[in-house]
C-alpha positions in Angstrom: -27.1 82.3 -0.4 -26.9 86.1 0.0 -24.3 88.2 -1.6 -23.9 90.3 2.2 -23.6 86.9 4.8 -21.0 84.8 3.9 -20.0 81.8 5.7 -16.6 81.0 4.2 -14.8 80.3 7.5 -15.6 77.1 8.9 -13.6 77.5 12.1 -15.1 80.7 12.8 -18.6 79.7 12.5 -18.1 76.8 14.3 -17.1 78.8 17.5 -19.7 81.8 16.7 -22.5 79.1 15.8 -21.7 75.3 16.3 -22.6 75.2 20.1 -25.9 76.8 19.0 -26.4 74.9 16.2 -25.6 71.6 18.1 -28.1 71.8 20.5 -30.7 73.1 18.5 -29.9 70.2 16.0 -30.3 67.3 19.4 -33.6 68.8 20.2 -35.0 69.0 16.4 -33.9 65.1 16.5 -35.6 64.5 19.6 -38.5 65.9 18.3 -38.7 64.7 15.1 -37.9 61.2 15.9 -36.9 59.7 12.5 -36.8 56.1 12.0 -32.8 54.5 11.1 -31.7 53.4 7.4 -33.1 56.3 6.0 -31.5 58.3 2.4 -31.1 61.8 4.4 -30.2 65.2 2.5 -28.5 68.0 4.9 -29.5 71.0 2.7 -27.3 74.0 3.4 -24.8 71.6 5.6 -22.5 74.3 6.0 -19.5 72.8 7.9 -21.2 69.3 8.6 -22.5 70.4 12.3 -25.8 69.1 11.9 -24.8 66.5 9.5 -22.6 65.0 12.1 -25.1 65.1 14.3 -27.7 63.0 12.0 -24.5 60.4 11.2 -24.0 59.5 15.5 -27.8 59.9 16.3 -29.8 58.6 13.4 -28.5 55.4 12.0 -28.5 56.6 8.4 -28.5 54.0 5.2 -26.9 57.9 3.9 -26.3 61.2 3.7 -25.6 63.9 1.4 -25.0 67.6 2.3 -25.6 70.3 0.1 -23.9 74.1 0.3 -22.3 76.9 -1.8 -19.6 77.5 0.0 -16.1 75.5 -0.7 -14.3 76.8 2.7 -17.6 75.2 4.4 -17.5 71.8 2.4 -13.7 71.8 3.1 -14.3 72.0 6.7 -17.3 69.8 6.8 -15.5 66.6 4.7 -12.7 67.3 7.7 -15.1 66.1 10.3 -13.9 62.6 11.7 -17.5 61.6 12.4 -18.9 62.3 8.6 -17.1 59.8 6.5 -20.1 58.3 5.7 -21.6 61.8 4.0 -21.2 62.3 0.6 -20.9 66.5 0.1 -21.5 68.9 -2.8 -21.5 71.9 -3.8 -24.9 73.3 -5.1 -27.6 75.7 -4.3 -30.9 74.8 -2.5 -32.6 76.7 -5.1 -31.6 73.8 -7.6 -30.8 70.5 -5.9 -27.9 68.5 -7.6 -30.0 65.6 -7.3 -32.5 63.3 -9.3 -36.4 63.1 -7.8 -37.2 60.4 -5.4 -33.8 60.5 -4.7 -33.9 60.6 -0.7 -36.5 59.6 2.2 -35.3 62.8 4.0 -34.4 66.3 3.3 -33.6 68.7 6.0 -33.1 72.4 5.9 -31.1 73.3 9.4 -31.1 77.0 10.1 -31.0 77.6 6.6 -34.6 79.1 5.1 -33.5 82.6 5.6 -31.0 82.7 3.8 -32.5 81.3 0.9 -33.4 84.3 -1.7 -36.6 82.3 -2.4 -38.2 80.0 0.1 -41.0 78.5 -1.5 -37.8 77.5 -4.1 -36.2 75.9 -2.1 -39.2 73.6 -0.3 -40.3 72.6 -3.8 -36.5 71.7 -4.0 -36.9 69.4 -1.2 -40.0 68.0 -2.1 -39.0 67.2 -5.6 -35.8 65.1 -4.7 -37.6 63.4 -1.5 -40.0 60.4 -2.7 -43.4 60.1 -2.1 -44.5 59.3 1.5 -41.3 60.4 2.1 -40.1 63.4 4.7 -39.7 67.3 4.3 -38.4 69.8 7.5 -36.6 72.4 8.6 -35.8 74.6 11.6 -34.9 78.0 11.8 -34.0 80.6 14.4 -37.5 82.5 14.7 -35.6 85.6 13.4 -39.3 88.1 13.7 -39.7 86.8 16.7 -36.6 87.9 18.0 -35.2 84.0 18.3 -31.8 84.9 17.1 -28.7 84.0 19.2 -27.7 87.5 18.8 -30.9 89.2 19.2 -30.0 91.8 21.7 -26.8 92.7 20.6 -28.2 93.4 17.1 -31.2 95.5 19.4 -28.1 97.9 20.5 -26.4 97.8 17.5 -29.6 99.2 15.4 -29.8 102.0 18.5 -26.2 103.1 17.6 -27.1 103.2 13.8 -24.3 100.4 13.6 -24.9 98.3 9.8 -26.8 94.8 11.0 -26.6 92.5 7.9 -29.8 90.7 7.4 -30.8 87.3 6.0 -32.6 88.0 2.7 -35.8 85.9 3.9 -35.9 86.6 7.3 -39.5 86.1 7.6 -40.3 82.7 5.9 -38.4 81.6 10.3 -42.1 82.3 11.7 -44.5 79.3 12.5 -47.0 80.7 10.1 -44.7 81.5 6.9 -43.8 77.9 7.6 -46.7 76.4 7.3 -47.4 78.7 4.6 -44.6 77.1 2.6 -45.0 73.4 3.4 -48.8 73.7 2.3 -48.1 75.2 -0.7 -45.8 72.6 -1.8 -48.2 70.0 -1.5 -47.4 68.3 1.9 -49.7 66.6 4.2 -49.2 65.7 7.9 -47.9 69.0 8.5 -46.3 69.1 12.3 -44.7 72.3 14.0 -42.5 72.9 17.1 -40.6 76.0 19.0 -37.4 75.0 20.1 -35.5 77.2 22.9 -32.1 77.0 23.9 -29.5 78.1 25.7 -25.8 78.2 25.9 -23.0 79.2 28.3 -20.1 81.6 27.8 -17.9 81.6 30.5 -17.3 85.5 30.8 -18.0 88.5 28.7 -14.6 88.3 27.3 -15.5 85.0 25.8 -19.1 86.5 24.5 -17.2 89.3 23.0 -14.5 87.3 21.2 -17.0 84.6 19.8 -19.3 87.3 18.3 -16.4 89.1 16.4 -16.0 86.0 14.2 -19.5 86.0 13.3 -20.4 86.7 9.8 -23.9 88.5 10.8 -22.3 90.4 13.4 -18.4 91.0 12.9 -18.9 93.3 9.9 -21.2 95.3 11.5 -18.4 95.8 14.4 -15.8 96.3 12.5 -17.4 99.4 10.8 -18.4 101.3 13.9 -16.1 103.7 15.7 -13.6 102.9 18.3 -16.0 105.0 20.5 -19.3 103.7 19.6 -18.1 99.9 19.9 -16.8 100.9 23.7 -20.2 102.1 24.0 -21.8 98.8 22.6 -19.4 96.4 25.2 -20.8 98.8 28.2 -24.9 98.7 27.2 -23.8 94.4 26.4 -22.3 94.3 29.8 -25.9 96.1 31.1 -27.9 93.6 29.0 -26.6 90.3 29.2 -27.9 88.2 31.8 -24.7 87.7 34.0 -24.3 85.6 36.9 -22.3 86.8 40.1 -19.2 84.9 38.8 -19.2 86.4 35.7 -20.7 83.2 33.3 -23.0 84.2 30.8 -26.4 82.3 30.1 -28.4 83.2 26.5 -31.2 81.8 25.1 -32.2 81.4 21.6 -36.0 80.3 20.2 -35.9 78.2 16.6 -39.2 77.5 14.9 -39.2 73.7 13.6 -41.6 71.7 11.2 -41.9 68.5 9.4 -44.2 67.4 6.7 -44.7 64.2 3.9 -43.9 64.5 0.7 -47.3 63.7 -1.2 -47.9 60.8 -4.4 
């Protein structure tokens, strides 16, 4: 969805964002509450993280993921838990699909990549029938939500490259609702999500944010120096217990709205 961020390695991404992604994903559910035996659509399903997720908590009738990416569909349809999904390859920008196709479209962590939002919500509204259910969530990337938020902060101060989404902005609460209203949907609900996750040293930090695509190429291009320099101000910055285990937090920005007659 942007000709810089690639996610072609679903291995890698899984490590760099699956834990991330997993428990953002529960909360969205919790949140959300959908009812079972619903038609879903997993827009932007990537490697079938959050479609898993709907398969073992939701009770789906089905689901279909959507995504550009082969190595990602490849890794997705590899999933034990997501024989029941259907996947294709297709942009959000121009749904595969027929209208009132689905009860349920989702966009997980996906908006900001997508060259033009307000696209890709009509997208979802089109294929979803009427009464039916439009959301998304998305890392609150202006309001420094990101996983990664500090390390791309020390980055920038080292004039280290920091690859952005293309639509960074439609993440914030307000370009949100923005979008949902402007495609036409009523009962218009937000939520901030925060999370956290655990890595068990620095080393383990470090070695999971070299296979990410929004960070890795940035680190590979910097100097031998100036990426020693980057591990000591990360070491300064992270908050690290006395053994060593790291805890981060990360702030998504969620919303859910109907899909009018």
């Amino acid at each position: 969805m942007t000709d810089d961020i690639r996610f072609d390695d679903g291995v890698a991404y899984e490590r760099y964002m699956g834990a991330w992604s997993q428990q953002v994903g529960d909360t969205f559910l919790t949140w959300s509450a959908p009812r079972p035996k619903l038609r879903w659509l997993d827009v932007g399903c990537g490697n079938g993280a959050f479609t898993e997720t709907i398969i073992t908590r939701c009770a789906p009738a089905s689901v279909d993921g959507v995504d550009p990416s082969v190595e990602q569909l490849s890794y997705a349809r590899a999933r034990p838990a997501t024989t029941l999904a259907r996947y294709h390859r297709g942009d959000a920008m121009a749904l595969p699909f027929d209208a009132n196709t689905f009860d349920i479209a989702v966009m997980p962590l996906v908006i900001f990549f997508v060259p033009n939002p307000a696209q890709g919500v009509a997208e979802m509204a089109r294929v979803v029938r009427p009464g039916g259910i439009v959301s998304a969530y998305a890392w609150d990337m202006p309001g420094g939500g990101f996983p990664y938020s500090a390390l791309q902060t020390e980055m920038r101060a080292l004039g280290a490259r920091v690859l952005t989404p293309p639509s960074a902005d439609a993440s914030s609460i307000d370009a949100l609702q923005t979008l949902w209203n402007d495609a036409g949907m009523t009962g218009i609900v937000t939520q901030d999500i925060t999370v956290q996750r655990t890595f068990a040293d620095f080393d383990d930090y470090w070695a999971t944010i070299l296979m990410g695509p929004s960070i890795g190429q940035g680190l590979v291009s910097m100097s031998p120096t100036d990426r020693a320099l980057l591990e000591d101000r990360m070491r300064a910055v992270l908050p690290t217990e006395a053994h060593g285990r790291i805890v981060c937090s990360a702030r998504a920005n969620a919303i859910t709205g109907i899909v009018g007659a």
